[in-house]
N, C-alpha and C positions, 0 to 999 in steps of 0.2 A: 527773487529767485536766487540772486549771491547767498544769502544767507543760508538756502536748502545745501548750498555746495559746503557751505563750511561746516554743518551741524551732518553731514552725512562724512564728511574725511574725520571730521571729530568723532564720531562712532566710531569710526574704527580707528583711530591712532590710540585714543585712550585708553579702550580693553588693548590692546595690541602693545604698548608701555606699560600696562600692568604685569599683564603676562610673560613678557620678556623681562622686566625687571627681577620676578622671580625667579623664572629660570636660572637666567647666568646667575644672582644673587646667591641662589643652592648650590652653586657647584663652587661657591667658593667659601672658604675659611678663614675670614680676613674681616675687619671690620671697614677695607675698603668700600666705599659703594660703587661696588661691578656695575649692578643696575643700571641704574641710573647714569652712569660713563658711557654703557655702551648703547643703551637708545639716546644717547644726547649725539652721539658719534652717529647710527646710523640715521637720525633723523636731518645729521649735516651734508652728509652724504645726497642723499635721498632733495632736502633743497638744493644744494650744491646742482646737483645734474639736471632739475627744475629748471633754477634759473639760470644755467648754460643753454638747456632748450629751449628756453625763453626769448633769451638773445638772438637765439638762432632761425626765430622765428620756426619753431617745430612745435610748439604748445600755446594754446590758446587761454587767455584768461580764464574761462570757466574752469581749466584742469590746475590750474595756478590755484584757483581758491580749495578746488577740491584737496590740491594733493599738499600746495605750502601752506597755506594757510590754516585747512581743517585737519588734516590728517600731520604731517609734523606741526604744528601748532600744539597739537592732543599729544604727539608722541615723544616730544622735547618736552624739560620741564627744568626752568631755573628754580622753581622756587621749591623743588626736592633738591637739585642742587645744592642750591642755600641750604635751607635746612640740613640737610647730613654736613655739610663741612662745616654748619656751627656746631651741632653736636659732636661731632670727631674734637675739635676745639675743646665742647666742657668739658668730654672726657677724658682729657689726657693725650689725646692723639692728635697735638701739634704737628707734628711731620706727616703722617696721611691728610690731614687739612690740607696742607701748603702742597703735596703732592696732588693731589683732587684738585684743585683751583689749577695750579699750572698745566695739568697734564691735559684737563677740561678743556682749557680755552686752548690750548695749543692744536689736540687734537682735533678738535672744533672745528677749526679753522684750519687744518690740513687736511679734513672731510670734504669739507665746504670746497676747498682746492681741489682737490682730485675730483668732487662730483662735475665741476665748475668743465674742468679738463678735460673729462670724460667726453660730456656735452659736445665739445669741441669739439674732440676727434670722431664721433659718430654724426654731427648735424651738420658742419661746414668743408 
């Protein structure tokens, strides 16, 4: 039955990472990849206040698989990631490389904080 939970967050994280990749992606003019930054952000987010509900004991493993596991599982993606900052690299675009990787993990991880923090002050 784990497995139904993760093949059903995965339905919807993946169209739902496609779709927003586009989005923001069109409204920009940059060979940045918006995309893909801002569903890597809010799928940190998104675990981040998981696993604070988690601790807080307010979410139960089955929504753990549905929503971290299947659904930001599908809706993060390193290996777009990867890919666009190697090609920023072949093309020329050293500096939006090295800006992507930095900005990624930093904001990544100040998603993940704030989802974390969130948690906190809404379950305990």
């Amino acid at each position: 039955m784990n497995w139904l939970l993760v093949v059903a967050g995965g339905m919807i994280g993946a169209p739902l990472r496609y779709l927003t990749d586009r989005a923001v992606q069109s409204r920009h003019d940059s060979v940045f990849p918006w995309g893909t930054f801002t569903v890597n952000v809010i799928g940190s987010v998104v675990l981040g206040l998981l696993t604070g509900a988690a601790l807080a004991g307010a979410v139960g493993s089955d929504l753990r698989l549905l929503l971290g596991t299947g659904l930001c599982g599908a809706l993060t993606t390193y290996s777009t990631f990867s890919y666009e900052t190697l090609r920023l690299t072949e093309t020329g675009a050293r500096l939006h490389a090295a800006v992507n990787v930095g900005a990624s993990v930093a904001a990544g991880l100040a998603a993940a904080f704030a989802g974390v923090t969130l948690a906190d002050a809404l379950w305990t």
